[in-house]
Biotite code that builds the C-alpha atoms (Angstrom):
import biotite.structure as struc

atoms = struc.array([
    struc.Atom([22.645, -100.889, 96.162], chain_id="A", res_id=1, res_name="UNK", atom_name="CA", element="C"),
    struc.Atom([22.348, -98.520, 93.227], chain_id="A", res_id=2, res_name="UNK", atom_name="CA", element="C"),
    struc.Atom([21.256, -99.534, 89.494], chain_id="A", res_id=3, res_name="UNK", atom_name="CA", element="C"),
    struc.Atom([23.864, -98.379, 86.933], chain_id="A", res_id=4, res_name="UNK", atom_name="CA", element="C"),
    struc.Atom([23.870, -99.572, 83.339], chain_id="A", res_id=5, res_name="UNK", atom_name="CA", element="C"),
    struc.Atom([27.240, -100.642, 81.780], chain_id="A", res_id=6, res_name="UNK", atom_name="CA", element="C"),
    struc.Atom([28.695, -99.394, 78.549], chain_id="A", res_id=7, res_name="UNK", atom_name="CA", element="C"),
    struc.Atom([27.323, -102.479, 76.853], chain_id="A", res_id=8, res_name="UNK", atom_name="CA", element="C"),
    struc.Atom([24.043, -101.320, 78.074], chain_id="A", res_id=9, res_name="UNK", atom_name="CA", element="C"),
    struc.Atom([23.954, -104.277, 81.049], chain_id="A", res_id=10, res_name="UNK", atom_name="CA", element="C"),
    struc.Atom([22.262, -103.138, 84.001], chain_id="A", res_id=11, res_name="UNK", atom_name="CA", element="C"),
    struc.Atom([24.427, -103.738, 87.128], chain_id="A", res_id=12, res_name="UNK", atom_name="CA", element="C"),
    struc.Atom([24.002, -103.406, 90.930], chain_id="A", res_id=13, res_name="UNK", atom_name="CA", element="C"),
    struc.Atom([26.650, -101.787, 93.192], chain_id="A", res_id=14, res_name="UNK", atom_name="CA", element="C"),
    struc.Atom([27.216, -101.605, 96.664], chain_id="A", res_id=15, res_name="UNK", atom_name="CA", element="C"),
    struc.Atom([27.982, -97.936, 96.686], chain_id="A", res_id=16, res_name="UNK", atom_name="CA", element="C"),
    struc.Atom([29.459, -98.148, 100.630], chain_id="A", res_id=17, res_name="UNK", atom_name="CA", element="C"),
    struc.Atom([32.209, -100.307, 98.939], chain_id="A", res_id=18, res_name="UNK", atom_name="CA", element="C"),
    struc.Atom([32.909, -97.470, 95.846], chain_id="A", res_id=19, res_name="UNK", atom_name="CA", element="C"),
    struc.Atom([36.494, -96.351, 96.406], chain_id="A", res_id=20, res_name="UNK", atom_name="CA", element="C"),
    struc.Atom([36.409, -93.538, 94.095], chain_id="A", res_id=21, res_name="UNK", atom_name="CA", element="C"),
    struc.Atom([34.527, -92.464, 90.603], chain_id="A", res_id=22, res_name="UNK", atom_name="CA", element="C"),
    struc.Atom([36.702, -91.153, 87.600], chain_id="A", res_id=23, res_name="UNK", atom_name="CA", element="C"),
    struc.Atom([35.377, -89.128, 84.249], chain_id="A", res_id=24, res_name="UNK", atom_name="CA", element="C"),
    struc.Atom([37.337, -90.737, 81.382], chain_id="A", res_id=25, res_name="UNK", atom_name="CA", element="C"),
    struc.Atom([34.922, -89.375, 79.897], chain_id="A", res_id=26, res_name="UNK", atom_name="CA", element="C"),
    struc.Atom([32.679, -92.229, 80.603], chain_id="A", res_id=27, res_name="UNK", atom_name="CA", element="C"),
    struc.Atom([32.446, -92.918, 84.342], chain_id="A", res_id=28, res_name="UNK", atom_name="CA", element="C"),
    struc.Atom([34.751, -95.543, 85.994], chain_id="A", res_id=29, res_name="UNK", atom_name="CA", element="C"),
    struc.Atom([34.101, -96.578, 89.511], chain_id="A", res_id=30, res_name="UNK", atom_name="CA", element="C"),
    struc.Atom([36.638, -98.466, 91.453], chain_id="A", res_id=31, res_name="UNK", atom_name="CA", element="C"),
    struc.Atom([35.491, -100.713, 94.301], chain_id="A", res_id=32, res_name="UNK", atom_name="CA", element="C"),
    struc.Atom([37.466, -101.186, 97.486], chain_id="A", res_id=33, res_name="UNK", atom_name="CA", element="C"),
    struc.Atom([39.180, -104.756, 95.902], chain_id="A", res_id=34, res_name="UNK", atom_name="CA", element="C"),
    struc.Atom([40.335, -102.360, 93.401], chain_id="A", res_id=35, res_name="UNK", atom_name="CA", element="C"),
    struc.Atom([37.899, -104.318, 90.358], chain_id="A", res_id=36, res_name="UNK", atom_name="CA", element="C"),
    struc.Atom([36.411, -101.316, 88.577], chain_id="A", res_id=37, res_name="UNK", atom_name="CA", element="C"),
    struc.Atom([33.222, -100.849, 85.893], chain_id="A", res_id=38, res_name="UNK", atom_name="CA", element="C"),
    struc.Atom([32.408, -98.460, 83.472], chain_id="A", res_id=39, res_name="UNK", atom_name="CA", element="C"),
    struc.Atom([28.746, -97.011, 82.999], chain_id="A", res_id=40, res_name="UNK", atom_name="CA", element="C"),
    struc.Atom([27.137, -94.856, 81.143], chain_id="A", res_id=41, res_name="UNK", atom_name="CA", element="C"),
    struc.Atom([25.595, -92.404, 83.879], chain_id="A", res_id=42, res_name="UNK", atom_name="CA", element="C"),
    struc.Atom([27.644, -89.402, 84.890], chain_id="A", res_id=43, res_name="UNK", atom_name="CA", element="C"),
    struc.Atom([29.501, -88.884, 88.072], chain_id="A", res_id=44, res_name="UNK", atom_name="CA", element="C"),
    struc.Atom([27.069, -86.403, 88.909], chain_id="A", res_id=45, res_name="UNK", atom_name="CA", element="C"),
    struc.Atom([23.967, -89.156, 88.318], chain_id="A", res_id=46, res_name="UNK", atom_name="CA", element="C"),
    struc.Atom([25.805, -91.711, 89.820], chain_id="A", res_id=47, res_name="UNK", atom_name="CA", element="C"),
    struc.Atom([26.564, -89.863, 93.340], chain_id="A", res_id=48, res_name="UNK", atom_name="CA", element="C"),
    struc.Atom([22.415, -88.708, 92.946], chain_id="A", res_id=49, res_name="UNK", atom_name="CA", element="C"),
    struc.Atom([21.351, -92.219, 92.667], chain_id="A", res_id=50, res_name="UNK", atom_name="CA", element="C"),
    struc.Atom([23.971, -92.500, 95.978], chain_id="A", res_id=51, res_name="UNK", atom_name="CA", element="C"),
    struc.Atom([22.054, -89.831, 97.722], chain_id="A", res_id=52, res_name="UNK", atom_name="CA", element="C"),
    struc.Atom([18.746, -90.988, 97.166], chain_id="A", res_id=53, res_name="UNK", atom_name="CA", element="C"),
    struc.Atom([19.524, -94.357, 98.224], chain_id="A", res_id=54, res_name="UNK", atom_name="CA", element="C"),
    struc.Atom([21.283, -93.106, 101.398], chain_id="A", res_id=55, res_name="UNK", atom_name="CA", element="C"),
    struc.Atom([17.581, -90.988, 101.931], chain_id="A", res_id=56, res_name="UNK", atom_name="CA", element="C"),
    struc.Atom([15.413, -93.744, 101.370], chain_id="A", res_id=57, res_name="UNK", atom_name="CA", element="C"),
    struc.Atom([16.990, -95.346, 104.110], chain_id="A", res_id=58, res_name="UNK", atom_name="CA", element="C"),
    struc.Atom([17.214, -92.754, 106.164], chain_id="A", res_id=59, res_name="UNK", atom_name="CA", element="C"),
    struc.Atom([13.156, -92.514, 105.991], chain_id="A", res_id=60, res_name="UNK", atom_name="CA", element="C"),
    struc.Atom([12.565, -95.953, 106.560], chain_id="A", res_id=61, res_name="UNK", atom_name="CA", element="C"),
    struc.Atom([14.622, -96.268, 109.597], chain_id="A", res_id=62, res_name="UNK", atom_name="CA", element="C"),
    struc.Atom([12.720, -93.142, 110.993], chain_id="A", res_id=63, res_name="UNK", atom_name="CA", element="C"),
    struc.Atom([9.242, -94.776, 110.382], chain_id="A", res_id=64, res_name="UNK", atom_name="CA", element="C"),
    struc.Atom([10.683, -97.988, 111.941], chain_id="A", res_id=65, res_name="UNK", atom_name="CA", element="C"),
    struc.Atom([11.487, -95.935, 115.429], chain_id="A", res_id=66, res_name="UNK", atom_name="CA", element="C"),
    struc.Atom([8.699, -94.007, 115.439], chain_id="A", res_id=67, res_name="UNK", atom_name="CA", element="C"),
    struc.Atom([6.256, -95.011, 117.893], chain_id="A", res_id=68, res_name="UNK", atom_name="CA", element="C"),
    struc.Atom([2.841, -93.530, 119.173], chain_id="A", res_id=69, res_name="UNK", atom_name="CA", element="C"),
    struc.Atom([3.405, -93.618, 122.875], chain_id="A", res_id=70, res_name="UNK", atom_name="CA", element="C"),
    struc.Atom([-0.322, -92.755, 123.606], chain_id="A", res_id=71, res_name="UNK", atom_name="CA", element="C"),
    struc.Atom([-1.727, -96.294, 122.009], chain_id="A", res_id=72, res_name="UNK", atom_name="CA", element="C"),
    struc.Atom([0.229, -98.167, 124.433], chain_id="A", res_id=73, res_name="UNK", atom_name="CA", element="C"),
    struc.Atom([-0.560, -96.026, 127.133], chain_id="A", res_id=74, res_name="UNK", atom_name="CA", element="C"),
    struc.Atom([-4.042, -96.084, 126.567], chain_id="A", res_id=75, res_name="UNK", atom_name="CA", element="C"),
    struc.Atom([-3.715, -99.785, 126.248], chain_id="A", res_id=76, res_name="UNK", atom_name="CA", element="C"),
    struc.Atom([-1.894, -99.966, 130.103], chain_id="A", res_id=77, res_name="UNK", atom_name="CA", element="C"),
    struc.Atom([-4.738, -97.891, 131.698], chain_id="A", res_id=78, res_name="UNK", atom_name="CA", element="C"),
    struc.Atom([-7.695, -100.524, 130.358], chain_id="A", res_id=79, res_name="UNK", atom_name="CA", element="C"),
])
């Protein structure tokens, strides 16, 4: 989910795996996959940053999450 403000100046979270596409007009409009569609005040270029850093942040925590020190648990096996 990614935190956009409206044109109204309402924040608003979107689920940017279901973002169709993203139009300048000159504001931005997204359209979601069922075709509803919002207008906000960040660029297209902020809006598909805010995309990317999502995307890394869960990219790191999955890596953290498999991660695991293999000497601990062998240590542990040879007690």
């Amino acid at each position: 989910m990614i935190l956009l403000t409206k044109r109204n100046q309402e924040p608003i979270l979107l689920n940017h795996l279901q973002i169709e596409c993203i139009e300048c007009i000159p504001e931005s409009k997204i359209t979601m996959m069922n075709h509803d569609y919002y207008l906000v005040c960040e660029s297209v270029e902020e809006i598909i940053d805010k995309i990317t850093t999502y995307n890394a942040k869960v990219q790191d925590i999955h890596r953290e999450i498999a991660i695991v020190d293999h000497r601990q648990w062998e240590d542990r096996t040879q007690e």
